[in-house]
Backbone as a chain_set.jsonl record, in Angstrom:
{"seq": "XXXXXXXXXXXXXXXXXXXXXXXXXXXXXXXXXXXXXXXXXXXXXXXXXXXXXXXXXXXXXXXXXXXXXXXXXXXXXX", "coords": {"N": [[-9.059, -8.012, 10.396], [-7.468, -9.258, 8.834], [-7.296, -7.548, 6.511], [-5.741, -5.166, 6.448], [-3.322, -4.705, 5.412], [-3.373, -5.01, 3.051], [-5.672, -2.535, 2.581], [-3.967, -0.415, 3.028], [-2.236, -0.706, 1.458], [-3.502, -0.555, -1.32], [-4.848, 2.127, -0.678], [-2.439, 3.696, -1.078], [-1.476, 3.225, -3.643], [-3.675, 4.473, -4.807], [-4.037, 6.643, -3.8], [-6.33, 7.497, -2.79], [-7.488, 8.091, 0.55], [-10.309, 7.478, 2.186], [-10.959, 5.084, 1.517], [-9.246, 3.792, 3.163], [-10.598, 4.985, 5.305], [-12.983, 3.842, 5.913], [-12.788, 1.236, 5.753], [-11.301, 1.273, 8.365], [-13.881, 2.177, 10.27], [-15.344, 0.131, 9.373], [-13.916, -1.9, 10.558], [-14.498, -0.728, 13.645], [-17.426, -1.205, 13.714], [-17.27, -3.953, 13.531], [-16.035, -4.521, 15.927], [-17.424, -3.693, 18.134], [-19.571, -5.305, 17.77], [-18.458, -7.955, 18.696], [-17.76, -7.428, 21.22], [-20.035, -6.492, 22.481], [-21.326, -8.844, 22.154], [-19.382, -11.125, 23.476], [-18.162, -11.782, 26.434], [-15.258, -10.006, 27.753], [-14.07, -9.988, 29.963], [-14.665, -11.916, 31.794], [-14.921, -14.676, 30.767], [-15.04, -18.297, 29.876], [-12.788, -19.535, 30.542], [-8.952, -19.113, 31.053], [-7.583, -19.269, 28.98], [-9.393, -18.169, 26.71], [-9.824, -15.834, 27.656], [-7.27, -14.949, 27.639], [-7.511, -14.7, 25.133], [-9.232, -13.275, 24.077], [-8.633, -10.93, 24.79], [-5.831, -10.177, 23.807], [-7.312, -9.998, 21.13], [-8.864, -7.891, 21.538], [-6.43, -5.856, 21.682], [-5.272, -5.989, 20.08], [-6.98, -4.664, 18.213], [-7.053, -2.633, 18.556], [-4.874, -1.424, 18.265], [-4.573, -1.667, 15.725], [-6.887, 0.322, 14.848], [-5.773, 2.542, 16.197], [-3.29, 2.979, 14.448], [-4.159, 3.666, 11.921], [-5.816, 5.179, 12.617], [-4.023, 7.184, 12.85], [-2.745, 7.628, 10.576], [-4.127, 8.622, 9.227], [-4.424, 11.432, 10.569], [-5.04, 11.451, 12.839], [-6.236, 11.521, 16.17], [-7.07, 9.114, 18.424], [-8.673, 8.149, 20.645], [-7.633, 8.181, 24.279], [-9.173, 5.615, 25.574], [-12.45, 4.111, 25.654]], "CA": [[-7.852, -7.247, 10.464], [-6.587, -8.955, 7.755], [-7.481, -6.89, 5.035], [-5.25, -3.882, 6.956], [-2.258, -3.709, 4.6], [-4.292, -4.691, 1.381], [-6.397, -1.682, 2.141], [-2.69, 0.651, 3.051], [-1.653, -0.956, 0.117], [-4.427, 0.13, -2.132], [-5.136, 3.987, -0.521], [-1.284, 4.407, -1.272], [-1.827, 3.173, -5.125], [-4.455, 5.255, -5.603], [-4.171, 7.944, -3.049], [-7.713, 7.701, -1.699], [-7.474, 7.532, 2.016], [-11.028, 7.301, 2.348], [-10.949, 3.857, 1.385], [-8.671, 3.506, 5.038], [-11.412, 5.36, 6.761], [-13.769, 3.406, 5.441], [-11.996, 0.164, 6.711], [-11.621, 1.326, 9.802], [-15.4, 2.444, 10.061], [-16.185, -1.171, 9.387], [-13.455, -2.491, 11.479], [-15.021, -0.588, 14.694], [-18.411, -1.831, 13.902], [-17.349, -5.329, 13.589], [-15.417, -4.627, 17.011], [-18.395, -3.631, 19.124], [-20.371, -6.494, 17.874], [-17.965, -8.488, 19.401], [-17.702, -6.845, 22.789], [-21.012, -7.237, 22.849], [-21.77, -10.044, 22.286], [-18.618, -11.957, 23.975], [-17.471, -11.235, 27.847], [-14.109, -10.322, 27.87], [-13.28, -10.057, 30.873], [-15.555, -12.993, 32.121], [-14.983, -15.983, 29.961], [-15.498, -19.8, 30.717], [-11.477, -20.271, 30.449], [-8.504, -18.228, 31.199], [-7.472, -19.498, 27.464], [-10.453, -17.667, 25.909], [-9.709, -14.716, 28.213], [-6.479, -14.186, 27.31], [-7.279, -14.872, 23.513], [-9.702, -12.244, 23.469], [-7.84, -9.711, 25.245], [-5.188, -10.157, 22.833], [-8.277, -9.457, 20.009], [-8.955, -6.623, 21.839], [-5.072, -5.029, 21.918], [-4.701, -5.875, 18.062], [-8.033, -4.063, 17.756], [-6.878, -1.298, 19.102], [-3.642, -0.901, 17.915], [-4.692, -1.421, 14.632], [-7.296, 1.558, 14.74], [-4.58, 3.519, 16.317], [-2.314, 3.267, 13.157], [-5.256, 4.02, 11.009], [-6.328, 6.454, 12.496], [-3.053, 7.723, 12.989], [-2.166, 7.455, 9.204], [-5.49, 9.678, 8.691], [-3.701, 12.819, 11.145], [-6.586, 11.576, 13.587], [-5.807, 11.044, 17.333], [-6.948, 7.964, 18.709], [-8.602, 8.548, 22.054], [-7.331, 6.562, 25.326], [-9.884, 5.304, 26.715], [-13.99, 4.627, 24.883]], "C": [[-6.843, -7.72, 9.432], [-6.321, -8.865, 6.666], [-6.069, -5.441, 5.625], [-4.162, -3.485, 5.679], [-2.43, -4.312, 3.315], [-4.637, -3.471, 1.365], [-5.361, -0.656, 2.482], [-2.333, 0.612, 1.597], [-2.511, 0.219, -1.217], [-4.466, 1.651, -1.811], [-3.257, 4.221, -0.812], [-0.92, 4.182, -3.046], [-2.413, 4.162, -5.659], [-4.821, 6.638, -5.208], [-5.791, 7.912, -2.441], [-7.72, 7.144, -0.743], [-8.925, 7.208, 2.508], [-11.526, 5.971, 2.146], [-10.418, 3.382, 3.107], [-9.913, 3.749, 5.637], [-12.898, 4.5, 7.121], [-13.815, 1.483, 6.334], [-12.114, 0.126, 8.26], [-12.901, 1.471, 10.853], [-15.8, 0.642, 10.392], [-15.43, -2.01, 10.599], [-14.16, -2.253, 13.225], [-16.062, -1.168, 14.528], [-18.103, -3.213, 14.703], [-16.574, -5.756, 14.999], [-16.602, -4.557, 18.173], [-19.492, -4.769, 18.992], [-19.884, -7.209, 18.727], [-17.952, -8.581, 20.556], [-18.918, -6.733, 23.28], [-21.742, -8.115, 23.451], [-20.997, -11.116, 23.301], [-17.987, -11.087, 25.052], [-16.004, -11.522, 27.801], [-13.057, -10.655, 28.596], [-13.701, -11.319, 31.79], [-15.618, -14.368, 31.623], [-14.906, -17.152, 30.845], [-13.694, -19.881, 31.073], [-10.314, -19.072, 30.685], [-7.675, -18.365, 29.781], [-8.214, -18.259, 26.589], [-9.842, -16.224, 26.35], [-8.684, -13.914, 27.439], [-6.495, -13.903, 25.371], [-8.415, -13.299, 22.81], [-9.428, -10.968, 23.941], [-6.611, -9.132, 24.274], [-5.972, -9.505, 21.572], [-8.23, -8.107, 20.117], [-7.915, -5.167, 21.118], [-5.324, -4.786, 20.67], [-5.78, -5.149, 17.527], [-7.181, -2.815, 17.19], [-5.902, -0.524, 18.337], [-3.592, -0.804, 15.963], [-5.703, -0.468, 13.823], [-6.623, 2.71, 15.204], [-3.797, 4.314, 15.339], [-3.055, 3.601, 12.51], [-5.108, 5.0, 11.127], [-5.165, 7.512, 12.34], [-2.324, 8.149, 11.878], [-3.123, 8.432, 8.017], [-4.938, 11.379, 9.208], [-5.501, 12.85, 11.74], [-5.99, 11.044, 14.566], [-6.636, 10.328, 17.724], [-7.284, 8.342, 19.953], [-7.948, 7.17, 22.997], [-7.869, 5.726, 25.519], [-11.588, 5.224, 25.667], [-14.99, 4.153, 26.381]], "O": [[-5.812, -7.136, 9.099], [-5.59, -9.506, 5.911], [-5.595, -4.851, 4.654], [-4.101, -2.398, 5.106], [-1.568, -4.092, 2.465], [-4.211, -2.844, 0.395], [-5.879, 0.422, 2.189], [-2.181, 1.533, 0.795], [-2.187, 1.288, -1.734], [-4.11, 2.418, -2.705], [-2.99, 5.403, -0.598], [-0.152, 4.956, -3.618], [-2.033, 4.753, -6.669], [-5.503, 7.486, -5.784], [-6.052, 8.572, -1.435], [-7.89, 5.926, -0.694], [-8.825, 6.481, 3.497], [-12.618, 5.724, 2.658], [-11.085, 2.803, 3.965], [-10.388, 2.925, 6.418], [-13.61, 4.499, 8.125], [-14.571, 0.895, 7.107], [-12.69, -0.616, 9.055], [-12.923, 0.995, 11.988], [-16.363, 0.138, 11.364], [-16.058, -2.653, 11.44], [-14.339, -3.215, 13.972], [-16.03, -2.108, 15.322], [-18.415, -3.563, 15.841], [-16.427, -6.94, 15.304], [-16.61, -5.408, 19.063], [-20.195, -5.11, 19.943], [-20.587, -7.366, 19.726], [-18.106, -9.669, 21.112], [-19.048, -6.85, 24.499], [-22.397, -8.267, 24.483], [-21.694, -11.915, 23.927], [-17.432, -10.008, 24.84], [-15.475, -12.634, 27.8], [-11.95, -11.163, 28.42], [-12.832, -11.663, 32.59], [-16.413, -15.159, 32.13], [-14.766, -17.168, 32.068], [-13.477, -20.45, 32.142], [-10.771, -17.945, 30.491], [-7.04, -17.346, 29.508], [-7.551, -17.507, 25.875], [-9.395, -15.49, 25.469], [-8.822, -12.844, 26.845], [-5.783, -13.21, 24.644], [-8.41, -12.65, 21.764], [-9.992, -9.974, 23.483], [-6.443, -7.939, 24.023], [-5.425, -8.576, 20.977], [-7.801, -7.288, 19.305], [-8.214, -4.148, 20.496], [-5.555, -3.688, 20.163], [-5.679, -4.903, 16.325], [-6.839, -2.314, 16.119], [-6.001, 0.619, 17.891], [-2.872, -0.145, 15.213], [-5.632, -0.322, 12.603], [-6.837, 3.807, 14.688], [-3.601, 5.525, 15.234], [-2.4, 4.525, 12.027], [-4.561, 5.812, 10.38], [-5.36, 8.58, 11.76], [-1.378, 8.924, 12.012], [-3.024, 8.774, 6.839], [-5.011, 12.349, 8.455], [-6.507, 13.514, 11.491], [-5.196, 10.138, 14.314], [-7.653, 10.906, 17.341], [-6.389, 8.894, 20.593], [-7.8, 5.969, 22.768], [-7.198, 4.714, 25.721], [-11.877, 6.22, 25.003], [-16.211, 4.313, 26.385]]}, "num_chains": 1, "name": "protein.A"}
């Protein structure tokens, strides 16, 4: 996530938003690996818990604005 406002930066240089979507594309991948692989709601620690709940939010919120910056709604809920 923190390539996010390199790659705003850049699609507003050069006008190709497809570079964003592109980003974001990879960003979801690299989100479901995660969720995957690591229990979020289950962890050894309530440390971990809250650290990857936090991951989660900033996921979220940062495919939100994406998508949101594309004139793409963002469902509630996957």
């Amino acid at each position: 996530m923190d390539e996010f406002g390199t790659v705003l930066d850049s699609v507003s240089a050069t006008l190709e938003p497809h570079r964003l979507a592109g980003y974001l594309y990879r960003l979801a991948k690299a989100y479901t690996s995660f969720y995957e692989a690591c229990p979020v709601l289950r962890p050894q620690s309530p440390e971990l818990r809250a650290n990857r709940l936090a991951l989660c939010q900033l996921t979220q919120t940062t495919l939100a604005t994406g998508l949101g910056l594309l004139g793409v709604a963002a469902p509630e809920r996957m």
